[in-house]
N, C-alpha and C positions, 0 to 999 in steps of 0.2 A: 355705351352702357353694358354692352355686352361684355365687352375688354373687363370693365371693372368688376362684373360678378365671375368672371375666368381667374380675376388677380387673387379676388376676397376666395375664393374656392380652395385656391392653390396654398395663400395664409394659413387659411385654418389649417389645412391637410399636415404643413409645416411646424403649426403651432403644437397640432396635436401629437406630432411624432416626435416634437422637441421633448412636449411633457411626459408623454411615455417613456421616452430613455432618462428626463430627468427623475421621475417618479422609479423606474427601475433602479438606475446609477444610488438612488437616495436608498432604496428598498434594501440593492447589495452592500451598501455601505452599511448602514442600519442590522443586516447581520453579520456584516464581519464583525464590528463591533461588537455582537452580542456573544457571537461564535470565538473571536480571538482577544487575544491581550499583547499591549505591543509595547514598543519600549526602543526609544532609540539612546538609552544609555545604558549602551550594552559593548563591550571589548576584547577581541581574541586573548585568549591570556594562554602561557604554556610557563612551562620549568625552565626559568635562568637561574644557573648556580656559577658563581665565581671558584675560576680554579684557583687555589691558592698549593703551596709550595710548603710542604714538611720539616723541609732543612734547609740549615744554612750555609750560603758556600756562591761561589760565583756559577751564571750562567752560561752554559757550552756550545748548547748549538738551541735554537728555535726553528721546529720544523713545520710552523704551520703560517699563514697569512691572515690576517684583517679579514673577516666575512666571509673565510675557506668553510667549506663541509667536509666534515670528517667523519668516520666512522667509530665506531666505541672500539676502544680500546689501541685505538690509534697512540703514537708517544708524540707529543705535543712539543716538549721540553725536555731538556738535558741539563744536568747541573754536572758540575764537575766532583768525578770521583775516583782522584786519586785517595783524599786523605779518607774517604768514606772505605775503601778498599784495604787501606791499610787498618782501622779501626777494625775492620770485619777480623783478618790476619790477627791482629793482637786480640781480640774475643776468642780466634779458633784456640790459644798459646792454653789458659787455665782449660779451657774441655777438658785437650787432650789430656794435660795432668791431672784431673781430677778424673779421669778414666781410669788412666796407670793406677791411680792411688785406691781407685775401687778393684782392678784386678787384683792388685798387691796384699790388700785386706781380705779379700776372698782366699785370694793365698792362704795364708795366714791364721785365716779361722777353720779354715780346712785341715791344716797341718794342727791347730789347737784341737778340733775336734778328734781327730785322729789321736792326738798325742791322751786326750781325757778319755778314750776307751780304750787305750794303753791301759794308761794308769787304774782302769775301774776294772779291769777284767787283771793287772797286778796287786790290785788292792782285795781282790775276792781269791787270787791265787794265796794270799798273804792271811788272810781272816782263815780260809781251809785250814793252812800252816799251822795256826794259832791252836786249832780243835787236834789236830796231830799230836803237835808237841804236848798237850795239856793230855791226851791219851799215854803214850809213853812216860811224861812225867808223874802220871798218875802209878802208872803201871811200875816204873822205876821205885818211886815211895813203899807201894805194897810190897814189893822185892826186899827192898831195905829194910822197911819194917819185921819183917819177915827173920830174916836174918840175923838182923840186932838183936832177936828176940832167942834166936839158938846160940850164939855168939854171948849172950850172957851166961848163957847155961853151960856152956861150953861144947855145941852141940856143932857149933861151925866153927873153920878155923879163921886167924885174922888175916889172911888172904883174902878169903871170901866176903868177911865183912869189907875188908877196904875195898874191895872189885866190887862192892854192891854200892857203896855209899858215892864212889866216884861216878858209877853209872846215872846215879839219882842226882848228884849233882850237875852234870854233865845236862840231865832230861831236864832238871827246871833252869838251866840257863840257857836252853836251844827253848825252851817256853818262854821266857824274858825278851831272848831275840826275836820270839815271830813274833812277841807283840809290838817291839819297838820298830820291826818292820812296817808290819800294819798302818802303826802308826805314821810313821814317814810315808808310805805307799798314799794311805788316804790324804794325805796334808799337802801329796804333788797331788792327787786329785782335783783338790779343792783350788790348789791352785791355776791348774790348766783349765778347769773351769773358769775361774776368773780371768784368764788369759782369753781365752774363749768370750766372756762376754764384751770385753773390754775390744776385741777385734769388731765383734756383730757392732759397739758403738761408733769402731770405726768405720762402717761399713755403712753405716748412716750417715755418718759427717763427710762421707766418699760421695754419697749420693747428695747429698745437700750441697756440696760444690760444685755436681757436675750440673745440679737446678740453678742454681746460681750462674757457671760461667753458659749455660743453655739460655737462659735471661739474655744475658750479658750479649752474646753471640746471633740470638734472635732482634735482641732491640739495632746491632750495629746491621745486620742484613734486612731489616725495615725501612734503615735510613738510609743504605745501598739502593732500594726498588725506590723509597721515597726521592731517588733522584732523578727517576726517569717519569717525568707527568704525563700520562693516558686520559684518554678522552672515558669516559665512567657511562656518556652513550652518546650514540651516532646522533649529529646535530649542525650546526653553523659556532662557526667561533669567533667571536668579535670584541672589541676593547683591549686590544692586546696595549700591555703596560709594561712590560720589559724587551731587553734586548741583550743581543749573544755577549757576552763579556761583564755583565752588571752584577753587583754583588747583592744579593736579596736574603733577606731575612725571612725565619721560619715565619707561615702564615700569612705572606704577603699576598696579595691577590694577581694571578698571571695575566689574567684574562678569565672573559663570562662565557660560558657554552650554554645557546639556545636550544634544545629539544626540540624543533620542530615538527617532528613525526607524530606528536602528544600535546596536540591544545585544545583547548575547549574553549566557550565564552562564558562572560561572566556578565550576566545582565541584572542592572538592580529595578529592581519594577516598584513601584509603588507600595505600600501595604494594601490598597485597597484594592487592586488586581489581584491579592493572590486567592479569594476566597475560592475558586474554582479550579485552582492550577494545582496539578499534582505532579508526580516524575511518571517517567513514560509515557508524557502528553507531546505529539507532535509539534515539530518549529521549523517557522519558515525564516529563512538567513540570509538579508542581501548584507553585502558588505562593501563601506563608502567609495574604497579602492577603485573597486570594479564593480558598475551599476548592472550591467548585465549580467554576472555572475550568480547563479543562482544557489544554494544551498539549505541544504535541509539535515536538520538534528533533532533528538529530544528531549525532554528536560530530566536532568542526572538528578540536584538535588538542591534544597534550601539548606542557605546561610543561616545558623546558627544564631545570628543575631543581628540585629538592622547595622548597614553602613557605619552609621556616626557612634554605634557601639564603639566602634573599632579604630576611632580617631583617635590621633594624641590624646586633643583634650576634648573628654565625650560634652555634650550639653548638660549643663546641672540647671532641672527644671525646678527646683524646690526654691523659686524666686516668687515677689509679688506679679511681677509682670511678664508670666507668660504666656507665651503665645503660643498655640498648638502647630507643630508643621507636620505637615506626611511624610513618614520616615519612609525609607528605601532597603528592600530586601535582596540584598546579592542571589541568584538562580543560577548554578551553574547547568549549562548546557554543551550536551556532547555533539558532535558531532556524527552523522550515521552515513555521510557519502564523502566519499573518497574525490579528493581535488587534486588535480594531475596538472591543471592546465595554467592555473595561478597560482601563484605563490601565497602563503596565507604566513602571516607576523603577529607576534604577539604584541598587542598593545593597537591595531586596525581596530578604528570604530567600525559596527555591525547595526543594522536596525533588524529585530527579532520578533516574529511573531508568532506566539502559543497559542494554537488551537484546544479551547480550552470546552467546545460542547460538541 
């Protein structure tokens, strides 16, 4: 009898420790619940870009392997370039001539210019002339006149009148001439101007060829660099899809390079978890891979629009028979601790939890 109230003693004492840890166990659950929001469809995701190929032409050498890590700016691929080399050589050929062709017109307009303040500083020596001669032919006239006038009378003899009258003619034909100088002086004027301008047009069409073969010269040393493929950042490189000797078309895809150093997760949570979740809310990160592994992020930012927004073909609710579902919110989360010891991949399930009070 005694045994049996020692047993029933030791029960309850059992019983009651049982429901205290189940009663706490139910307690902590009851507030993590309240406290977090969880979500086990949630995915590492990071930046896969396919490397694709600029030019056409076969390929030389491949310096990388299937799943190798490499650094940015590593060269990945070789195409071959002999004929891209030559290309460049035949773009250097018009530069150069269209350089000569702008030295030469500079020449040119230099020498016009030069020659047009010639001609304008002989064209104003020539207009002076004009006022000269037109003073002396003046002065010759009143002479003459002068003369003619005693020479009727018989006051001068005919000596003097013919030495007057050949002087006066003599003065308005050196006046005749400095105007038809004039005239010719101003007319190379006007033409070394035009020479002049007609150079500066060329001096234009000098520079428009050298924009032209600089084009020309620039696009063939783009297709030069576009032959050697560099890694654009330090990553993992995998899906390799050519090999040394293969002929590839511009655009073709070489191989994908993984980012790893830059992932995040992408968890889509319910709509009806997000009433409480903001960015810069604490997250707790186990991930399937490694159960042990413990990590911690917090939340970056919300998807613009639900999931199935963003599917091929979205749902068209404007039916008689639909049915309400709960749509799913993509959360991008960052990461805030540094993983040294695992490997982390994009596309690793994750189960994610926001501490959301």
């Amino acid at each position: 009898m005694k045994t049996t109230k020692i047993f029933s003693k030791k029960m309850l004492i059992i019983a009651v420790a049982v429901g205290v840890v189940i009663l706490c166990s139910g307690f902590k659950l009851a507030y993590d619940s309240w406290c977090h929001e969880s979500t086990d469809d949630a995915y590492i995701d990071g930046n896969i870009i396919p490397l694709r190929t600029a030019v056409t032409g076969y390929v030389s050498k491949i310096l990388f392997k299937d799943n190798q890590k490499v650094s940015k700016g590593d060269t990945l691929v070789i195409f071959d370039t002999v004929s891209l080399k030559s290309q460049m050589v035949q773009a250097e050929g018009p530069l150069l001539s269209a350089q000569a062709e702008l030295e030469s017109c500079k020449k040119q307009t230099s020498a016009s210019e030069f020659g047009e303040i010639v001609a304008d500083f002989n064209a104003g020596s020539a207009k002076e002339n004009i006022a000269v001669a037109k003073a002396k032919s003046w002065q010759a006239q009143a002479e003459y006149l002068r003369i003619e006038k005693m020479y009727k009378v018989g006051a001068a003899t005919q000596q003097a009148y013919d030495n007057v009258k050949a002087s006066y003619q003599m003065a308005k034909a050196q006046e005749g001439a400095s105007c038809k100088q004039f005239s010719a002086l101003a007319a190379q004027k006007s033409t070394t101007h035009l020479q002049t301008n007609v150079h500066y047009a060329q001096i234009k069409q000098a520079l428009a060829h050298i924009k032209q073969a600089n084009g020309q010269l620039t696009l063939a040393r783009d297709q030069y660099n576009h032959a050697f493929v560099t890694a654009p950042y330090a990553g993992i490189i995998s899906k390799k899809s050519v090999e040394a000797g293969q002929f590839v078309s511009s655009g073709t895809a070489l191989a994908s390079l993984v980012n790893v150093s830059d992932m995040w997760i992408t968890a889509n949570f319910k709509e009806t978890q997000l009433d409480d979740m903001k960015a810069g809310q604490p997250v707790d990160i186990k991930v399937d891979a490694y159960p042990e592994l413990k990590c911690i992020g917090k939340v970056e930012s919300f998807c613009a629009a639900t999931s199935s927004k963003f599917s091929l073909l979205p749902a068209e609710n404007a039916t008689g028979n639909f049915i309400k579902i709960t749509q799913r919110v993509p959360v991008r989360i960052h990461f805030t601790n540094a993983n040294d010891d695992k490997p982390l991949y994009p596309g690793m399930n994750v189960v994610v939890s926001v501490k959301t009070r």
